[in-house]
BAZAMAR-287863 format. One record per atom (N, C-alpha, C): atom name; residue number from 1; x, y, z. Coordinates in nm, 4 decimals, decimal comma. Example, Ala and Ser with C-alpha at 12.3 -4.5 7.8 and 13.67 -1.06 7.14 Angstrom:
2
[N 1 [1,3190 -0,5690 0,7800]]
[CA 1 [1,2300 -0,4500 0,7800]]
[C 1 [1,3200 -0,3300 0,7800]]
[N 2 [1,2850 -0,2250 0,7080]]
[CA 2 [1,3670 -0,1060 0,7140]]
[C 2 [1,2900 0,0030 0,7870]]
***
This chain:
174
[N 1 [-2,7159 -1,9505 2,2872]]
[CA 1 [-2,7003 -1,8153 2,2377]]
[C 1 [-2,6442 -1,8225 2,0962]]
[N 2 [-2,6973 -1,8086 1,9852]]
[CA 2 [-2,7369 -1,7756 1,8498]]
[C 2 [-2,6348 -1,6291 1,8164]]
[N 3 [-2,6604 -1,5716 1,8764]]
[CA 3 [-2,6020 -1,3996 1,8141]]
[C 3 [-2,5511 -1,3753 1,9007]]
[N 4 [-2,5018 -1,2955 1,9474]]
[CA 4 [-2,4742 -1,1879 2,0487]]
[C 4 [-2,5103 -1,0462 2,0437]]
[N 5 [-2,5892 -1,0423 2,1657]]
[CA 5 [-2,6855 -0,8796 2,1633]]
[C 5 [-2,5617 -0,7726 2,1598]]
[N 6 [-2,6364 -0,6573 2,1838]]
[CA 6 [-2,5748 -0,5290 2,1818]]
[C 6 [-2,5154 -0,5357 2,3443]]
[N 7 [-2,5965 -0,5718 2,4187]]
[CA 7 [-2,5211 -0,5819 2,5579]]
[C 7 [-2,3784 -0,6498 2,5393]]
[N 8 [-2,3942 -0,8237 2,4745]]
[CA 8 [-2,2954 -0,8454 2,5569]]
[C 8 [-2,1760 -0,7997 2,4234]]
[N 9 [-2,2092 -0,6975 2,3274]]
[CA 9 [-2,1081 -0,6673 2,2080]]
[C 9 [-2,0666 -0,5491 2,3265]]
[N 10 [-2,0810 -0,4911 2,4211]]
[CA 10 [-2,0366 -0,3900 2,4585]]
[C 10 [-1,9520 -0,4405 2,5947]]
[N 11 [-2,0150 -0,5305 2,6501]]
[CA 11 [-1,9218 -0,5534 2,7755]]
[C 11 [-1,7940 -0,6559 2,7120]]
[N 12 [-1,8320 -0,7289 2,5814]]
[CA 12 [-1,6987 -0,7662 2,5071]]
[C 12 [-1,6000 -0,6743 2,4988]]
[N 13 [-1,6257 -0,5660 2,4547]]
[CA 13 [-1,5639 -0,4379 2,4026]]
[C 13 [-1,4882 -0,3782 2,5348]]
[N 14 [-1,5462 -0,3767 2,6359]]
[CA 14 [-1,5012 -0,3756 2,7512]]
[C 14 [-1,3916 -0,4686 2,8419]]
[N 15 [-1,3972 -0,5325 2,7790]]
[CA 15 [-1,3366 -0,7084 2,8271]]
[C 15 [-1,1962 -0,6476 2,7668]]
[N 16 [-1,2385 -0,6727 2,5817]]
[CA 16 [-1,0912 -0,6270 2,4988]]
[C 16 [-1,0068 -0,5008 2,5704]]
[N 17 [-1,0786 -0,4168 2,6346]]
[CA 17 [-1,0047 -0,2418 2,6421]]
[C 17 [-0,9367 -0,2705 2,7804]]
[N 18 [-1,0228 -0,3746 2,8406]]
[CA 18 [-0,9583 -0,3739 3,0239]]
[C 18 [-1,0534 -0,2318 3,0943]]
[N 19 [-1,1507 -0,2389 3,0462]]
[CA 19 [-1,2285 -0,1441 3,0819]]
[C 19 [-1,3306 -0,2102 3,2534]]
[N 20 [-1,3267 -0,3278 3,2759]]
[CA 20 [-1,4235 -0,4120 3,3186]]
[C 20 [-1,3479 -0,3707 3,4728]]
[N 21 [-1,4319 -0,3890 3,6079]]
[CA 21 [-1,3745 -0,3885 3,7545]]
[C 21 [-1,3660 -0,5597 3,7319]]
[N 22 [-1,2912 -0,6177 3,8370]]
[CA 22 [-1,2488 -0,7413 3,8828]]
[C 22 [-1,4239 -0,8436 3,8692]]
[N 23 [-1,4784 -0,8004 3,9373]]
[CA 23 [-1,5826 -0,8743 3,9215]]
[C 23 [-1,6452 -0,9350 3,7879]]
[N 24 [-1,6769 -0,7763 3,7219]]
[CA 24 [-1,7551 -0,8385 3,6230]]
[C 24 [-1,6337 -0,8851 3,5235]]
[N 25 [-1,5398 -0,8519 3,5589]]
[CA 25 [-1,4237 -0,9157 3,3906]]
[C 25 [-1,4457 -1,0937 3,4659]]
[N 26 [-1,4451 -1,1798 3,5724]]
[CA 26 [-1,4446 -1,2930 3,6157]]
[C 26 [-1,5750 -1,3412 3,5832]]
[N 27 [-1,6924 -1,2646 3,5983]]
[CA 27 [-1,8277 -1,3073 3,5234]]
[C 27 [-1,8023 -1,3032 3,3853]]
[N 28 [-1,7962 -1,2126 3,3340]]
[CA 28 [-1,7412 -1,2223 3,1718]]
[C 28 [-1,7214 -1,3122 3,1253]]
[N 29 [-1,5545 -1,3383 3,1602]]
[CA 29 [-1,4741 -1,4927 3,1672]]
[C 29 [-1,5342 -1,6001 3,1619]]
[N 30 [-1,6127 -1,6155 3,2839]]
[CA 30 [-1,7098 -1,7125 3,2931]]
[C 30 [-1,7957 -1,7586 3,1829]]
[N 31 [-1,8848 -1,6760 3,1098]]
[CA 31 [-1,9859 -1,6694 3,0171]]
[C 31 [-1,8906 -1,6943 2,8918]]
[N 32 [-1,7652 -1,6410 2,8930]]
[CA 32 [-1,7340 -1,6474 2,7686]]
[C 32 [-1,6775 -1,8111 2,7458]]
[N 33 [-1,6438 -1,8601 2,8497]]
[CA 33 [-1,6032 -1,9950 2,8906]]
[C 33 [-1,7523 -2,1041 2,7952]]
[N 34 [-1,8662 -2,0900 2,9020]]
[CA 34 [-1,9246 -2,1433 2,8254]]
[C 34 [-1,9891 -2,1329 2,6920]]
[N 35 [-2,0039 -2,0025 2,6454]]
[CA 35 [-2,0234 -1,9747 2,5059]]
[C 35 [-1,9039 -1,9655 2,3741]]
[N 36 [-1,9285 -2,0652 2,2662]]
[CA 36 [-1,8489 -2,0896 2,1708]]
[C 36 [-1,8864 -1,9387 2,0918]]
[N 37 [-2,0024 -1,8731 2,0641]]
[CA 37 [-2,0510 -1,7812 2,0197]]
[C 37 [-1,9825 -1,7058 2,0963]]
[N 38 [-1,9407 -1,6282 2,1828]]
[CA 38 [-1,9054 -1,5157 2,2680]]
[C 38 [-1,7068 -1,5727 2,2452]]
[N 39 [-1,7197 -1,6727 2,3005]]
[CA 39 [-1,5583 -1,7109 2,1992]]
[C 39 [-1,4769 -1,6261 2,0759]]
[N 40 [-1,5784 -1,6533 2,0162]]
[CA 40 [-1,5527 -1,6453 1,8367]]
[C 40 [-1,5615 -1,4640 1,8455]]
[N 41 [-1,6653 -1,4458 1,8822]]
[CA 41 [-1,7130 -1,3114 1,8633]]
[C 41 [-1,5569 -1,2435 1,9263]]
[N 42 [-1,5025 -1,3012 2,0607]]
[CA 42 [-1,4318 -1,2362 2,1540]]
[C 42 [-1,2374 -1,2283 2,0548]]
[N 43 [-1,2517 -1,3080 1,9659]]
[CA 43 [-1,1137 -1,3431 1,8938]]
[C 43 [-1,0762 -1,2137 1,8013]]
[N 44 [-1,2533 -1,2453 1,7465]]
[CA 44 [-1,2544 -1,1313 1,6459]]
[C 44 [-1,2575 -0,9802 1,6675]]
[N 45 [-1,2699 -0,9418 1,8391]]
[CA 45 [-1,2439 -0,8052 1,8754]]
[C 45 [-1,1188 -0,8025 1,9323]]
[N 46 [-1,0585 -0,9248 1,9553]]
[CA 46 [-0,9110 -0,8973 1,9857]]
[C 46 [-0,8527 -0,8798 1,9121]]
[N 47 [-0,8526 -0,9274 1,7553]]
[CA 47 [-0,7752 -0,9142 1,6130]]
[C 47 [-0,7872 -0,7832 1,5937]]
[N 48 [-0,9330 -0,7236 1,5786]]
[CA 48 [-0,8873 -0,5824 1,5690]]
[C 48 [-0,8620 -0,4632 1,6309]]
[N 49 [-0,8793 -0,5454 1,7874]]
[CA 49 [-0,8183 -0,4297 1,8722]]
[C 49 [-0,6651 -0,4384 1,8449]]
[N 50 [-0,6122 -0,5492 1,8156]]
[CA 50 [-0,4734 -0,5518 1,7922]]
[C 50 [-0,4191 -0,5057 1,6877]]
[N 51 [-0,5007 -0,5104 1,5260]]
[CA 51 [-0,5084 -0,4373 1,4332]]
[C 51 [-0,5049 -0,2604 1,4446]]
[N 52 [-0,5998 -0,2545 1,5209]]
[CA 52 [-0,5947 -0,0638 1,5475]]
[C 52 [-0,4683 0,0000 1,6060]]
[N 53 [-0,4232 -0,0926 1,7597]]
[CA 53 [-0,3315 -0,0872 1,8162]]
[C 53 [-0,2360 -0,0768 1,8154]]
[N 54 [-0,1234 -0,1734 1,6718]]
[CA 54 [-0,0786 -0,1750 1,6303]]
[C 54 [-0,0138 -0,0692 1,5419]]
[N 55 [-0,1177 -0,0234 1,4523]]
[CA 55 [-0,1230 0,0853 1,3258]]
[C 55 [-0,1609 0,2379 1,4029]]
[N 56 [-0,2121 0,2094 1,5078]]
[CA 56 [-0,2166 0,3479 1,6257]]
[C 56 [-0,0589 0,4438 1,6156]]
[N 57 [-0,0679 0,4939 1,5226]]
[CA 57 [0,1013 0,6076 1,4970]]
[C 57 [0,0222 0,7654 1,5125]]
[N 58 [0,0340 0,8387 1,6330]]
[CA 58 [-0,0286 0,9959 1,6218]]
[C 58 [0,0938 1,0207 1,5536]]
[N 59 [0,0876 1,1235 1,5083]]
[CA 59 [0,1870 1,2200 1,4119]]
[C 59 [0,1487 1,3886 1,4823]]
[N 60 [0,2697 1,4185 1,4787]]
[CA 60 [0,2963 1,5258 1,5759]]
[C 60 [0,3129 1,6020 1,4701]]
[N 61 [0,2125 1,7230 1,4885]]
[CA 61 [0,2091 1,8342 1,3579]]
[C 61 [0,3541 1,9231 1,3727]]
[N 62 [0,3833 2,0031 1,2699]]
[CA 62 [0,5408 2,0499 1,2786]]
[C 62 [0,5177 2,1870 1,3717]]
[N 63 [0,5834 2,2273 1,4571]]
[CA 63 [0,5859 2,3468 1,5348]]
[C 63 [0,5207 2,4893 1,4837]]
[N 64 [0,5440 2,4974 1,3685]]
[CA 64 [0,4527 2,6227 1,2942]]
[C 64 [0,3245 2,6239 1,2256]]
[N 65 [0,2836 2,4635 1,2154]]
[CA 65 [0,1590 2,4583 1,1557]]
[C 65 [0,0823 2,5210 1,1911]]
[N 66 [0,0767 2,6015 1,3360]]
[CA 66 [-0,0337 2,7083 1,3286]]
[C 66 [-0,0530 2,8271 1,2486]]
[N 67 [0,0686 2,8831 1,2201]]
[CA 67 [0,1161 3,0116 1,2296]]
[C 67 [0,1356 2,9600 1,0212]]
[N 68 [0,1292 2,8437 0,9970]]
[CA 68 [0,1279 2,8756 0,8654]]
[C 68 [0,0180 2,8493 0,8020]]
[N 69 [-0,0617 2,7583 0,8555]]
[CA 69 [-0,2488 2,7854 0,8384]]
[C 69 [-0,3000 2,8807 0,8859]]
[N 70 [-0,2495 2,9674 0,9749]]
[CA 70 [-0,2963 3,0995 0,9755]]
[C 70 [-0,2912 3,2363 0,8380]]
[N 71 [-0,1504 3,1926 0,8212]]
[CA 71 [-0,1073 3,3023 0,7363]]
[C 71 [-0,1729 3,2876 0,5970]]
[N 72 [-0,1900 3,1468 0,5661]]
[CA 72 [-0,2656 3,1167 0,4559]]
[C 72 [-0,4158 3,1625 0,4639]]
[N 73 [-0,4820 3,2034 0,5608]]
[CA 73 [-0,5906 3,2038 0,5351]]
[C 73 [-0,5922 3,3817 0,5017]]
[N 74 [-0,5002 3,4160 0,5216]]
[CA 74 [-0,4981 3,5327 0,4543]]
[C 74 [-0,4761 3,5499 0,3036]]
[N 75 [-0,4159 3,4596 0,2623]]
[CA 75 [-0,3422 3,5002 0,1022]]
[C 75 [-0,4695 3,4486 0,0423]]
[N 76 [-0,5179 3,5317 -0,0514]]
[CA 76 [-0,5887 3,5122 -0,1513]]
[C 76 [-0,5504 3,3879 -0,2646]]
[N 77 [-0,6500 3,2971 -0,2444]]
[CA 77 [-0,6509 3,2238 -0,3728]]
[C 77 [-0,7006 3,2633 -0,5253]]
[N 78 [-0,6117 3,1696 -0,5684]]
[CA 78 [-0,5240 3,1910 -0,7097]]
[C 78 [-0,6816 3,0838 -0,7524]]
[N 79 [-0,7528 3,1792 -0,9053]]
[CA 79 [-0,8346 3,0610 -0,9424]]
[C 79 [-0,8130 3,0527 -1,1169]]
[N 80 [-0,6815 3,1050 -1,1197]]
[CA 80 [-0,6427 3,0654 -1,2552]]
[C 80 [-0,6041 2,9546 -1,2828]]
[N 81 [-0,6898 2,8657 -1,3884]]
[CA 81 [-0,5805 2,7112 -1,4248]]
[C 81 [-0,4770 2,7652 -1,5346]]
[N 82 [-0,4766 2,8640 -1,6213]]
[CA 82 [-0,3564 2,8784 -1,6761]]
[C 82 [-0,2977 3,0530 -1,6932]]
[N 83 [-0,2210 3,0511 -1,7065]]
[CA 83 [-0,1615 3,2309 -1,6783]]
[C 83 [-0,2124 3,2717 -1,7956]]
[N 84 [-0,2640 3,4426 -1,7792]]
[CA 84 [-0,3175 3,5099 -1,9027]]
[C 84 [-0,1868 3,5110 -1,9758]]
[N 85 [-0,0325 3,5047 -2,0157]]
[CA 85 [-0,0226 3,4870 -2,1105]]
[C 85 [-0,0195 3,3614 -2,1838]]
[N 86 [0,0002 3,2734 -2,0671]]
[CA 86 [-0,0078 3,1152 -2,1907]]
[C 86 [-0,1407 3,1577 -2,2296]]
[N 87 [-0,2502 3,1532 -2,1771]]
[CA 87 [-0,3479 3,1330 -2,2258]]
[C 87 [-0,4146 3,2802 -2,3755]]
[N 88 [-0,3383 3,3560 -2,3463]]
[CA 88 [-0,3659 3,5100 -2,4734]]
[C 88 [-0,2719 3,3570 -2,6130]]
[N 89 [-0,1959 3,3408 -2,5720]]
[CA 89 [-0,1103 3,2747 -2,6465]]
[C 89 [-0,1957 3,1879 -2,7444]]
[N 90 [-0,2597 3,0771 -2,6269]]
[CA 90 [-0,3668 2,9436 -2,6887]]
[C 90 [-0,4740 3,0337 -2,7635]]
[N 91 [-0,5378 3,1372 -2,6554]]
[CA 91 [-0,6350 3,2446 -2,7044]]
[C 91 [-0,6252 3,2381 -2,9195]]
[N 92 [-0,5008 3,3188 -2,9668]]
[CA 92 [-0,4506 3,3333 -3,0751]]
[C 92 [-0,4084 3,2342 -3,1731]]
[N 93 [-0,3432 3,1347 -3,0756]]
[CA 93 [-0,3683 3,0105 -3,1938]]
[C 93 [-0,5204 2,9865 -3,2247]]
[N 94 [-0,5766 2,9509 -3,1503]]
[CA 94 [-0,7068 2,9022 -3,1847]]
[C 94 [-0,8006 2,9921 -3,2931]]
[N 95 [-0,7657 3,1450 -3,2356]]
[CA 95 [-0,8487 3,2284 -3,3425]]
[C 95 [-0,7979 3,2017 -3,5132]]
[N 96 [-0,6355 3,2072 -3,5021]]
[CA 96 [-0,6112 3,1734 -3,6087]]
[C 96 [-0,6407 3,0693 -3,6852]]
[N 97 [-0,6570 2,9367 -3,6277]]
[CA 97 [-0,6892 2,8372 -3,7067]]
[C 97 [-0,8185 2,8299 -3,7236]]
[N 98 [-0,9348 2,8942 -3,6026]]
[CA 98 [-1,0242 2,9243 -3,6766]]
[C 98 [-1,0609 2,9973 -3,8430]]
[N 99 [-0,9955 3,1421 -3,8201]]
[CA 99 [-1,0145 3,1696 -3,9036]]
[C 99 [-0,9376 3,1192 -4,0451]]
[N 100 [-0,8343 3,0450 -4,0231]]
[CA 100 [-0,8079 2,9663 -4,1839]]
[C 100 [-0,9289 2,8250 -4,1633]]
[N 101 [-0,9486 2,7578 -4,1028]]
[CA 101 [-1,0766 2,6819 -4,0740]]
[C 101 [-1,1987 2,7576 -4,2019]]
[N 102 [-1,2502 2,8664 -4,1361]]
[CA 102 [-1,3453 2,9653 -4,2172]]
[C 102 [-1,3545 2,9942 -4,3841]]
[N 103 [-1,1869 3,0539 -4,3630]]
[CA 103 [-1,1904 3,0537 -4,5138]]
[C 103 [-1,1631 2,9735 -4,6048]]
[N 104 [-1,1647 2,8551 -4,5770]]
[CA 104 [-1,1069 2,7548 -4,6381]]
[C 104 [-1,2544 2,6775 -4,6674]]
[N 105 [-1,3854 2,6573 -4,5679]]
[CA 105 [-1,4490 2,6178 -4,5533]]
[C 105 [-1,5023 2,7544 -4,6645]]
[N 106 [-1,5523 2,8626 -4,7111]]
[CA 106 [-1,6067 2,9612 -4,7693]]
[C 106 [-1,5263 2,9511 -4,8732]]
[N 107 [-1,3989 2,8675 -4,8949]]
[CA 107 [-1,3913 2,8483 -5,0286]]
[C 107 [-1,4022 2,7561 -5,0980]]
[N 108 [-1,4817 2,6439 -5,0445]]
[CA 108 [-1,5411 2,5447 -5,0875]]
[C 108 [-1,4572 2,4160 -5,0592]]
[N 109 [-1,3031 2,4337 -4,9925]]
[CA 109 [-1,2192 2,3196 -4,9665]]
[C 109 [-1,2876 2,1923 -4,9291]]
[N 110 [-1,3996 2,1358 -4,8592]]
[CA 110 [-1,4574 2,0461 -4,8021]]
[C 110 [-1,5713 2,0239 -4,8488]]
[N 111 [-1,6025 2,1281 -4,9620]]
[CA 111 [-1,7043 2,0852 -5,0238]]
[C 111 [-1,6985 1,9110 -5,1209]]
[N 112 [-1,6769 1,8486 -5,1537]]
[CA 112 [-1,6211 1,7294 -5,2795]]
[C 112 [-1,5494 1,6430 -5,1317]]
[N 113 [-1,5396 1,6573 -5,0285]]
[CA 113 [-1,5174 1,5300 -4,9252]]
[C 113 [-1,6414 1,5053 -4,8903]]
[N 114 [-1,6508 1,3756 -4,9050]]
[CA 114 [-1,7454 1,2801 -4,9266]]
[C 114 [-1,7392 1,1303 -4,8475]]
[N 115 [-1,7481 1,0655 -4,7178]]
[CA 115 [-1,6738 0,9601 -4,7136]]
[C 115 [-1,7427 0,8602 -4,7062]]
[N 116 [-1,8282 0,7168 -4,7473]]
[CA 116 [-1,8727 0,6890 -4,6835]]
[C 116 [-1,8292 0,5833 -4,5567]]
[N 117 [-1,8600 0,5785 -4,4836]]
[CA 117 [-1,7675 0,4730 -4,3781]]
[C 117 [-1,8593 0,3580 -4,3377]]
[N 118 [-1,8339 0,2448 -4,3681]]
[CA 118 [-1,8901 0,1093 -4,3533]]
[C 118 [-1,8768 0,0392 -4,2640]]
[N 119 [-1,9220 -0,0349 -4,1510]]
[CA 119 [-1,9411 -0,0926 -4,0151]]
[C 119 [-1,9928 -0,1962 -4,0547]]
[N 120 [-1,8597 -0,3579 -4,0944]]
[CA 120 [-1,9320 -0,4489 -4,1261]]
[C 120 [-1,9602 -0,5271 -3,9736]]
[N 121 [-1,9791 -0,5811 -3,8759]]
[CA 121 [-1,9827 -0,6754 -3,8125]]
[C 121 [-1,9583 -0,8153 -3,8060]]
[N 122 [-1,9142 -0,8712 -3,9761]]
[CA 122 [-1,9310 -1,0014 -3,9910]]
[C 122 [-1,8034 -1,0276 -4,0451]]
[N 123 [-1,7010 -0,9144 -4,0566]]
[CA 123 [-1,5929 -0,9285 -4,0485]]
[C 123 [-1,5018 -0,9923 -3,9421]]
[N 124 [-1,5857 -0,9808 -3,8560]]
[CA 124 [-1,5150 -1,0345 -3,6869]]
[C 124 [-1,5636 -1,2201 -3,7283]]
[N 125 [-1,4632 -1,2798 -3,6977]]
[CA 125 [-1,4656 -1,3542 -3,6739]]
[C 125 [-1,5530 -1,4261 -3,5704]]
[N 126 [-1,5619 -1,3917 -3,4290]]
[CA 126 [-1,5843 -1,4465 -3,3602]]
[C 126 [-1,7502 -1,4558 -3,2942]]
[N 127 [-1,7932 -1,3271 -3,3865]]
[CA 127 [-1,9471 -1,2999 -3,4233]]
[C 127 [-2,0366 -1,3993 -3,4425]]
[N 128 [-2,1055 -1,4404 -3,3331]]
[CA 128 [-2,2079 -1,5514 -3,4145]]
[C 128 [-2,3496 -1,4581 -3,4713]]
[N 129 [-2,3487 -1,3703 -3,3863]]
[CA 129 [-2,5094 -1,2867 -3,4498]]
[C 129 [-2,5147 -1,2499 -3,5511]]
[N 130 [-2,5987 -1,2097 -3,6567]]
[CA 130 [-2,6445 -1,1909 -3,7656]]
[C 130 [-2,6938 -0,9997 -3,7308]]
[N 131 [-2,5659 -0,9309 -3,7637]]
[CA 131 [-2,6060 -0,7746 -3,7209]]
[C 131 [-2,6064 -0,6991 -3,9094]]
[N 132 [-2,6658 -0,6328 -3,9182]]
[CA 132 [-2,6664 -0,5640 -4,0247]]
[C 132 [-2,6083 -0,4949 -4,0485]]
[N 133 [-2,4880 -0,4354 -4,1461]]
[CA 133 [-2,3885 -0,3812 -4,1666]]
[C 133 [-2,4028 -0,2273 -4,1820]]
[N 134 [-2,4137 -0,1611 -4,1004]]
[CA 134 [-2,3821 0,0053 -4,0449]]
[C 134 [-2,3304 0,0983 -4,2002]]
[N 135 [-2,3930 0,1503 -4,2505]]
[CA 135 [-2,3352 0,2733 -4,3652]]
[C 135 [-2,3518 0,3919 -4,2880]]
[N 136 [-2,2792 0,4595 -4,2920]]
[CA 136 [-2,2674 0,6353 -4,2525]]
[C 136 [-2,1632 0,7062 -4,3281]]
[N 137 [-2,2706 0,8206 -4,4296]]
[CA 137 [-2,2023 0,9057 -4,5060]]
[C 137 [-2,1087 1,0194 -4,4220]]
[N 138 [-2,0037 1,0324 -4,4548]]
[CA 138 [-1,9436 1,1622 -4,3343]]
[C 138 [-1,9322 1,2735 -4,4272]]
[N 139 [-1,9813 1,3616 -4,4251]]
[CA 139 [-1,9763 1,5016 -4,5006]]
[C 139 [-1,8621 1,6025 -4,4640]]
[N 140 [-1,7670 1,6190 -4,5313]]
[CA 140 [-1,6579 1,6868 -4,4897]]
[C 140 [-1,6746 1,8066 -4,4244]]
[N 141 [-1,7636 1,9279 -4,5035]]
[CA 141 [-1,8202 2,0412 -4,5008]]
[C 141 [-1,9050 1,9981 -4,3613]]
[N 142 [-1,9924 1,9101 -4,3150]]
[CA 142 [-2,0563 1,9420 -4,1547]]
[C 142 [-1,9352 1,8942 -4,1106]]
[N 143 [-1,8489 1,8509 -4,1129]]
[CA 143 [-1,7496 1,7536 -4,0212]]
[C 143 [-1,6644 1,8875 -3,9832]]
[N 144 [-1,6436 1,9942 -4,0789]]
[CA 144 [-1,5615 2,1053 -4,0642]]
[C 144 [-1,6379 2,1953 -3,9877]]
[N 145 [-1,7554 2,2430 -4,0236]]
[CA 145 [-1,8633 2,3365 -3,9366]]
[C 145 [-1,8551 2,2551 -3,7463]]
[N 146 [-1,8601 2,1782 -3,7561]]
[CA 146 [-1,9070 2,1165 -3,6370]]
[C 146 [-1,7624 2,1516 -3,5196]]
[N 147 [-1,6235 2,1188 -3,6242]]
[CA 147 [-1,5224 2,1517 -3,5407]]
[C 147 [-1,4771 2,2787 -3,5863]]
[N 148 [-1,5016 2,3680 -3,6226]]
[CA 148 [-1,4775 2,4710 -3,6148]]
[C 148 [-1,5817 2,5303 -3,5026]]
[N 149 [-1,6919 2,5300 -3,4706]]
[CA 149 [-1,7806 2,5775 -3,3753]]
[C 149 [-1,7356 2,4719 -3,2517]]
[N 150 [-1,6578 2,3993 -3,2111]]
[CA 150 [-1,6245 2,3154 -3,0966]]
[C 150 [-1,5280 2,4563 -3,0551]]
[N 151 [-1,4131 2,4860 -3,1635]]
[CA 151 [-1,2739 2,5639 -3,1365]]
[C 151 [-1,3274 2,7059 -3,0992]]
[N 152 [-1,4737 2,7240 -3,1523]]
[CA 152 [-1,4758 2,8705 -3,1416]]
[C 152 [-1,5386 2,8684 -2,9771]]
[N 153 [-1,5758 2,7738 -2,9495]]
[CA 153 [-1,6289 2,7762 -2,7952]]
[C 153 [-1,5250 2,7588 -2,7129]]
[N 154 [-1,4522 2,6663 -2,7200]]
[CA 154 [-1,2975 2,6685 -2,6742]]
[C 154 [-1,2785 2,8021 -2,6555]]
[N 155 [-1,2497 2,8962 -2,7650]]
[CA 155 [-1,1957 3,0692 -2,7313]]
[C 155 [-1,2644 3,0740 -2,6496]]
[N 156 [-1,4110 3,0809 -2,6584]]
[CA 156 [-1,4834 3,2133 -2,5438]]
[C 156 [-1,4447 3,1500 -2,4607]]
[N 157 [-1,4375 3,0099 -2,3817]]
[CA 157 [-1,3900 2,9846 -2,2890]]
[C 157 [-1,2774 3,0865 -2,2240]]
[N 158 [-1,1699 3,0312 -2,2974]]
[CA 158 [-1,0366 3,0757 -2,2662]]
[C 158 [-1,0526 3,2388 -2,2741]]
[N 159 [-1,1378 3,2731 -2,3635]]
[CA 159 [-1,1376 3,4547 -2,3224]]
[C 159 [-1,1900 3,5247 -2,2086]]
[N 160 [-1,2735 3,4053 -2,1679]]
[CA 160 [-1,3099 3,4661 -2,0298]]
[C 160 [-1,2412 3,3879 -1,9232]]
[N 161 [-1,1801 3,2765 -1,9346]]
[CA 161 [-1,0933 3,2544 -1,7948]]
[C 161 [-0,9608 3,3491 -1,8263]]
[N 162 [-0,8858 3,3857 -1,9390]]
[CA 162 [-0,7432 3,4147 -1,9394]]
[C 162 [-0,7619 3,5706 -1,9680]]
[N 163 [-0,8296 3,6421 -1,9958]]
[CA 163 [-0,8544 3,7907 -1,9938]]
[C 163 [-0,9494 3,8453 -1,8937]]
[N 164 [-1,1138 3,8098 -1,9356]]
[CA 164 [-1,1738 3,9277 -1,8807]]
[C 164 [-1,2107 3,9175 -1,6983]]
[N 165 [-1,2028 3,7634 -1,7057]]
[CA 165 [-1,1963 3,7362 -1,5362]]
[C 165 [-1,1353 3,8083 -1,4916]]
[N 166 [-0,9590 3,7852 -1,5037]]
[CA 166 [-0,8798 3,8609 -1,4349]]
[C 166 [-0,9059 4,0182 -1,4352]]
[N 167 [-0,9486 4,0606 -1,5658]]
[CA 167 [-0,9508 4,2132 -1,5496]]
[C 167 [-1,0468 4,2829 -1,4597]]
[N 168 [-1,1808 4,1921 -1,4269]]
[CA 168 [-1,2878 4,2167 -1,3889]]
[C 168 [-1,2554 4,2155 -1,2608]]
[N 169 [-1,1779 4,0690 -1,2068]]
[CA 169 [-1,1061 4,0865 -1,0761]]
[C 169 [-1,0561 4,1695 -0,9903]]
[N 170 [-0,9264 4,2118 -1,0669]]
[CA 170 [-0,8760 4,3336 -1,0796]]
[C 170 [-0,9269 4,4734 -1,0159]]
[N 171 [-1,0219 4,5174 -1,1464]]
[CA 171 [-1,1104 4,5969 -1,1484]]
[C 171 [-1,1845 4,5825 -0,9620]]
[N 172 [-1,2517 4,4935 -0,9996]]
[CA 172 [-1,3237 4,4898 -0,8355]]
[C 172 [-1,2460 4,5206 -0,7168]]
[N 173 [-1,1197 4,4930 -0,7106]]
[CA 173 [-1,0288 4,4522 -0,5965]]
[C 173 [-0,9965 4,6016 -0,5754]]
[N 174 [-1,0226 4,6979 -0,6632]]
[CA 174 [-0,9444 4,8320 -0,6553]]
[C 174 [-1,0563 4,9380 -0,5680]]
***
């Protein structure tokens, strides 16, 4: 015997639990006597019946856990991640720095930033490949457009989780 079938994985299983009448646990025995395979197999369901057995701790729920998973299923959940005033708060910073962002950008501040940024590869030491050295101009003026339209999406975000949700909420609930 090569493997052990599903039969005798179950009357093993049976063997381990003390599940077996007198008879067949002495046939069992028997078979397992002469099989080194049914041996091995039989060690390794005692380890983790003793493993389970062991770590087997029920935990006794606290006396009111009914009565306070009950009550909860009444209270309305909360689906704010931040309170309308922190968030009116963030709301206003952000508009503001947008709008100095704006005018600063409409008065040409970022116009004359210029950067170019160079990616040598052969500076590294430890480089054996032969990579071609990376130029990228950074334009101040898109570099400013780009994060100023990141911040202005940020607001609508925050204007509709920290104002009009709630009001709409609100509104509905009445």
């Amino acid at each position: 015997m090569e493997k052990v079938t599903t039969a005798w994985e179950e009357l093993l299983q049976r063997y381990v639990d003390n599940d077996l009448d007198t008879t067949e646990q002495r046939k069992v025995a028997l078979e397992i006597e002469k099989s080194v395979v049914l041996q091995n197999r039989l060690v390794e369901l005692k380890a983790i019946h003793d493993f389970l057995v062991g770590n087997a701790k029920l935990e006794m729920p606290a006396k009111n856990f009914t009565e306070k998973v009950m009550q909860g299923l009444s209270v309305r959940p909360s689906y704010f991640f931040l309170s309308p005033r922190n968030g009116l708060l963030l709301l206003i910073g952000i508009i503001s720095m947008c709008s100095l962002g704006f005018i600063l950008l409409s008065a040409g501040a970022f116009d004359a930033f210029n950067m170019p940024l160079t990616l040598d590869p052969q500076a590294l030491k430890s480089v054996k490949i032969n990579l071609p050295t990376l130029n990228v101009s950074l334009n101040g003026k898109w570099m400013m457009r780009t994060f100023l339209f990141l911040n202005c999406a940020v607001a609508f975000v925050l204007l509709d989780r920290t104002i009009l949700r709630p009001y709409f909420q609100r509104r509905a609930s009445m």
